[in-house]
C-alpha positions in Angstrom: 28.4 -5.1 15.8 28.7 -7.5 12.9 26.8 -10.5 12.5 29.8 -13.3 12.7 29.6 -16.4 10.7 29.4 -18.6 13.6 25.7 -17.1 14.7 24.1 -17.9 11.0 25.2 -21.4 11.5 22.0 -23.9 12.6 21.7 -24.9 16.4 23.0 -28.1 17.4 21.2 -30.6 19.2 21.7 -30.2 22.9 22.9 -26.2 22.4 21.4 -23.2 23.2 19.8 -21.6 20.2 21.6 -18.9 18.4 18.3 -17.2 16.1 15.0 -16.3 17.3 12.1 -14.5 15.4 11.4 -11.3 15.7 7.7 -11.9 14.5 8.9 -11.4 11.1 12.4 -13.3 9.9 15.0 -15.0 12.2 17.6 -13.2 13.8 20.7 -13.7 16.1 20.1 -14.1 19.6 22.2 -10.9 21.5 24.8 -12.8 23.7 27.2 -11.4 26.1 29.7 -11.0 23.8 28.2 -8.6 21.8 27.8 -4.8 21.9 25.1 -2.4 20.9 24.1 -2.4 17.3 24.4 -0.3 14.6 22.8 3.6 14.7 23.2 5.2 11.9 20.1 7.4 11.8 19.5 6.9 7.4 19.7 3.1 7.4 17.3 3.0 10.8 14.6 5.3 8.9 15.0 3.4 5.7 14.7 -0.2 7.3 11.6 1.1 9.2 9.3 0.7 6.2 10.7 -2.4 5.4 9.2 -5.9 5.9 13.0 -7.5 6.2 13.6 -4.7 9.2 16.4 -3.6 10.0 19.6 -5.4 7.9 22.4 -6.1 10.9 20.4 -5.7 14.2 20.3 -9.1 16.9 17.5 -9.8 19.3 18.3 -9.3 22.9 16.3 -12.0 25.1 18.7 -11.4 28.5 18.0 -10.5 31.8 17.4 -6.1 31.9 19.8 -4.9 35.0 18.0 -3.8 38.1 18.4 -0.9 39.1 19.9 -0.1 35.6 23.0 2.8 36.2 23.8 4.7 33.3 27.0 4.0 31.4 27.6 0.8 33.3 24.2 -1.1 33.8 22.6 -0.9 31.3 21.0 -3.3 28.3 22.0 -3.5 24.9 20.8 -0.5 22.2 19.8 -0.6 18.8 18.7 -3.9 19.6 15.3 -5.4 19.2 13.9 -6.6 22.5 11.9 -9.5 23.5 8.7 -9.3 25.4 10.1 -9.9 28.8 13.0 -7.1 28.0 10.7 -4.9 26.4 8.3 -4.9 29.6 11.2 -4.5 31.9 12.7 -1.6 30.9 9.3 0.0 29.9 8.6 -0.6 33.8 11.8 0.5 34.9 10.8 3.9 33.9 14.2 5.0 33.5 14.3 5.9 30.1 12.6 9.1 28.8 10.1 8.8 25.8 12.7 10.1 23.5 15.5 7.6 24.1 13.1 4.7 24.3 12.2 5.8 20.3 16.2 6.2 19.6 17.1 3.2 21.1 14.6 0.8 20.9 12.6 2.3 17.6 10.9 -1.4 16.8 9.5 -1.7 20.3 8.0 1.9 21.5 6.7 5.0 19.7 7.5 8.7 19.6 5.6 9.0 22.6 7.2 5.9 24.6 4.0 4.0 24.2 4.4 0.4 22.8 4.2 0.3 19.1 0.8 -1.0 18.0 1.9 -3.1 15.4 4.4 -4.5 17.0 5.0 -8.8 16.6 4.6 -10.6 20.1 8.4 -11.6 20.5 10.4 -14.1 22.9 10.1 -14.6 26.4 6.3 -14.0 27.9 6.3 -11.3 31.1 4.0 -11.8 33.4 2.8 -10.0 36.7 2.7 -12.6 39.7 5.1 -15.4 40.4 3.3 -18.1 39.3 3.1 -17.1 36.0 -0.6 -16.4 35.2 -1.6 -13.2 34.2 0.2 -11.6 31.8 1.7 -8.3 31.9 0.2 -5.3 30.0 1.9 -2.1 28.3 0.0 0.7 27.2 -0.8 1.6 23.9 -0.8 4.9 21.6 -4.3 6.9 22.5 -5.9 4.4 24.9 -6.4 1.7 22.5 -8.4 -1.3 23.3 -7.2 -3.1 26.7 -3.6 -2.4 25.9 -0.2 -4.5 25.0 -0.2 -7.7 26.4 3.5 -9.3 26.5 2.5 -13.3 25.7 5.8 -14.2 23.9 6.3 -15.7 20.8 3.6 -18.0 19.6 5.2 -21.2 19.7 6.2 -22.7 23.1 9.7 -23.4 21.6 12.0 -21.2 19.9 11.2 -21.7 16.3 9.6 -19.3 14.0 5.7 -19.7 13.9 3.9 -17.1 11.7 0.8 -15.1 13.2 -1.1 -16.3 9.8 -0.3 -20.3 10.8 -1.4 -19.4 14.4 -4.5 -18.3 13.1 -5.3 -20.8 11.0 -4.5 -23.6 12.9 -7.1 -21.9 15.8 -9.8 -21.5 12.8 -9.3 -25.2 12.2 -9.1 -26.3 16.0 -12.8 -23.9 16.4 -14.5 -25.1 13.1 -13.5 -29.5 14.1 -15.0 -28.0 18.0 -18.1 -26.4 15.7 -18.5 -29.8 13.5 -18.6 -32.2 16.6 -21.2 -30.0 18.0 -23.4 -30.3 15.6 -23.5 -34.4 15.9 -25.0 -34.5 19.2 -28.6 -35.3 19.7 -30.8 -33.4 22.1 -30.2 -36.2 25.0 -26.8 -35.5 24.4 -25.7 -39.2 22.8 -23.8 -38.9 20.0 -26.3 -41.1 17.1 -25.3 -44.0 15.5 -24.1 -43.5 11.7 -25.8 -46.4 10.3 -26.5 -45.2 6.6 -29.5 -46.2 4.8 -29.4 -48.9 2.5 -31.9 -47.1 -0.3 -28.6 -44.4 -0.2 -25.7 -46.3 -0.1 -24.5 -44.3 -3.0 -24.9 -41.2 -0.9 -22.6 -42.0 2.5 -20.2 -39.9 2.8 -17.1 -41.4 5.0 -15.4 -38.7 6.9 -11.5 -38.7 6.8 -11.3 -39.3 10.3 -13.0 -42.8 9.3 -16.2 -41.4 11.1 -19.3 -42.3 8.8 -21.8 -39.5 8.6 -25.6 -40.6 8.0 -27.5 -39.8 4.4 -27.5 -36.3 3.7 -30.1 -36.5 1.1 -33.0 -34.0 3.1 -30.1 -31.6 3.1 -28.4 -31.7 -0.2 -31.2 -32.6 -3.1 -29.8 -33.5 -6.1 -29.7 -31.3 -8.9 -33.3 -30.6 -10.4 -32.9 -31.2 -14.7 -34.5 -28.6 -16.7 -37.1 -29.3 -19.2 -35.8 -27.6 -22.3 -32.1 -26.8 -23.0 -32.9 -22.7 -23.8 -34.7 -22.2 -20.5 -32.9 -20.5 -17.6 -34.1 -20.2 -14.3 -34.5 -21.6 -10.6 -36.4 -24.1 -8.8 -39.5 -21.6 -8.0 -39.5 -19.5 -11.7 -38.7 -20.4 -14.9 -38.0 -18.4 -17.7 -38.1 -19.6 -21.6 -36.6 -18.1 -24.1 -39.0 -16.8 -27.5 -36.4 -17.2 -30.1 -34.1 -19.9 -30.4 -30.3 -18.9 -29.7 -28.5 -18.5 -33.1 -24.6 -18.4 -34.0 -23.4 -16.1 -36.1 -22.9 -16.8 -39.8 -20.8 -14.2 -41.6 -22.3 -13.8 -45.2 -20.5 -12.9 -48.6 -18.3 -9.8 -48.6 -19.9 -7.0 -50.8 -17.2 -5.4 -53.4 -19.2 -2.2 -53.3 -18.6 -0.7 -50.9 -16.4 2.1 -50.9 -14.7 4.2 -47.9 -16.6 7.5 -46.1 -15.3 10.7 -48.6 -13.5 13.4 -47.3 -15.4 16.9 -47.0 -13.2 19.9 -48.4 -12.4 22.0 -45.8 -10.8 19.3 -43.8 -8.8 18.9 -47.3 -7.9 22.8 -46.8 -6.2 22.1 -43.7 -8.3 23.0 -40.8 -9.0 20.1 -38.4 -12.6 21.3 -36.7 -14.3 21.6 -40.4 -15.6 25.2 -39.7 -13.0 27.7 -38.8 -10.6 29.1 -41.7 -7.6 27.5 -42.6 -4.5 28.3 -40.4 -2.5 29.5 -43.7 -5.0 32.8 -44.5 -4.8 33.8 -41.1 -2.9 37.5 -40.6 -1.9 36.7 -36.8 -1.1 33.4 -35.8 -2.3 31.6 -32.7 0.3 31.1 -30.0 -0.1 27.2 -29.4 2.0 25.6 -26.4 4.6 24.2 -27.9 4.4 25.4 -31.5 8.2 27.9 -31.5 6.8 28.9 -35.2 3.8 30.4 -33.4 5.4 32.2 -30.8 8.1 34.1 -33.1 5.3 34.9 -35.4 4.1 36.8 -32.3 7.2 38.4 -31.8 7.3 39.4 -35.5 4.1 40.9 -35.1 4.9 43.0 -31.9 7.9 43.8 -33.6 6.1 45.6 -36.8 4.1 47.1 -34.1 6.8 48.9 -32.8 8.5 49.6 -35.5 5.5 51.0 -36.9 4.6 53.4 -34.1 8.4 54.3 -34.4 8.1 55.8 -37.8 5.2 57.4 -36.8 6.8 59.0 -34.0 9.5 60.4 -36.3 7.2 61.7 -39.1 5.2 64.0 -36.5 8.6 65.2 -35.4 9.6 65.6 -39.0 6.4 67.9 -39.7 6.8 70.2 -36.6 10.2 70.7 -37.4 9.3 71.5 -40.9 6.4 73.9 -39.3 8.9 75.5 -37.4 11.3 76.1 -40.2 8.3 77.7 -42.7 7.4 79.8 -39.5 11.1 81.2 -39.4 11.2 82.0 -43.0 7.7 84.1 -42.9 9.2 86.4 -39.9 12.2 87.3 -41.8 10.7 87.9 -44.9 8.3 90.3 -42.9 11.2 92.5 -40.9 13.0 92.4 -44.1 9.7 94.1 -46.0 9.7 96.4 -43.2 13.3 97.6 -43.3 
């Protein structure tokens, strides 16, 4: 079905939402109303390898019937699914491997196996009433502990990418890693009174937490001696000569451009094979049509030639035969 104007438009304060994120882009939430999506087989296979997905496809987030009855109970097709849908029917274990691929081709693999790369999506499914442990599909091959159905990222319904889910927990587990590292051995966090010799050198954190003088562990830069040497703290290196710039000097009016040797002059380009004019039979070179019907010349006068001598050992016997002729009359006539 058609995506309708009215689902496109932003949710209203106080009104169910009508888009959810499939992990990758918003998309309209599957209501009631609407039917099973669009399955042409082409535009499926195309929008598989494509980041945007599939172009007209809604995100069903309902309740899966149970028992589901083919043809009457049944949920929504060509639909993406939710982690609570996608567990349900994967559980219900009414669907063979090959229509969980058709139907649901973002959600399961060829071999009904959740898709490994597939976004976390939704609704969470869990396996106990209290809403604990999470429930677990398996994977292609046996990999790792398997699918676990935690729902979308964010507690509400708004899109939260994995990349800002990750990087909010690297920032949450480095600020854990920093006020670690503040605490003394009796387990009292110190005092930041800085030292008045380094006043220059406090550091005031942007939480407004002062940190003590840092000057045992950040030195300040050591100054080289001499302005050619290189080096670090433990070996230094010194240049022998000075480093120069280049000066360009006067431009000499003598000199004259490398001379060009004869044969190259003849027309041969490797300098030591004859020229390709005094040759008798030309080389056939890909793409040269003036070599290739000098061949055919050639094989031509070849043919011809072993055609006219053909005809001129024909022409002798039968002049052989004709002198033989001759002599036999000539004999019986002697005779008579």
């Amino acid at each position: 079905m058609a995506i309708k104007a009215g689902d496109l438009v932003a949710t209203a304060p106080g009104r169910p939402p009508t888009m959810i994120s499939d992990g990758q882009r918003m998309r309209v939430l599957w209501s009631e109303d609407h039917s099973d999506g669009d399955s042409t087989k082409s535009l499926i296979d195309r929008s598989k390898t494509t980041v945007r997905g599939h172009p007209t496809w809604k995100l069903f987030a309902g309740r899966v019937p149970s028992p589901i009855f083919r043809g009457k109970r049944e949920p929504p097709k060509y639909v993406y699914l939710d982690d609570r849908a996608c567990y349900a029917i994967y559980n219900s274990k009414f669907y063979d491997k090959e229509e969980l691929r058709i139907f649901w081709p973002y959600d399961f693999d060829n071999l009904g196996y959740i898709k490994a790369n597939r976004p976390n999506r939704g609704r969470p499914a869990y396996l106990d009433m209290t809403c604990t442990t999470y429930a677990k599909g398996p994977l292609r091959g046996g990999k790792t502990q398997g699918y676990e159905f935690r729902g979308a990222p964010s507690s509400s319904r708004e899109h939260a990418p994995q990349w800002r889910v990750r990087k909010e927990a690297e920032r949450a587990h480095a600020k854990k890693a920093e006020d670690s590292t503040k605490i003394s051995l009796s387990g009292a966090i110190p005092a930041a009174t800085p030292s008045p010799a380094f006043k220059q050198r406090v550091i005031i954190d942007p939480r407004s937490h002062p940190i003590c003088d840092i000057s045992h562990v950040y030195p300040a830069k050591p100054v080289l001696e001499q302005q050619d040497s290189i080096g670090n703290a433990h070996i230094k290196y010194e240049r022998s000569n000075p480093l120069r710039r280049y000066e360009p000097g006067p431009i000499d009016g003598n000199l004259m451009p490398l001379s060009i040797s004869d044969k190259a002059i003849q027309g041969s380009p490797y300098f030591n094979v004859p020229a390709a004019h005094v040759r008798r039979r030309p080389r056939n070179i890909p793409g040269d049509m003036a070599g290739a019907y000098a061949g055919l010349k050639f094989k031509r006068e070849a043919e011809e030639a072993v055609g006219m001598e053909t005809a001129r050992k024909h022409k002798r016997v039968k002049v052989e035969q004709q002198e033989g002729d001759q002599s036999d009359l000539i004999a019986e006539a002697e005779k008579l």
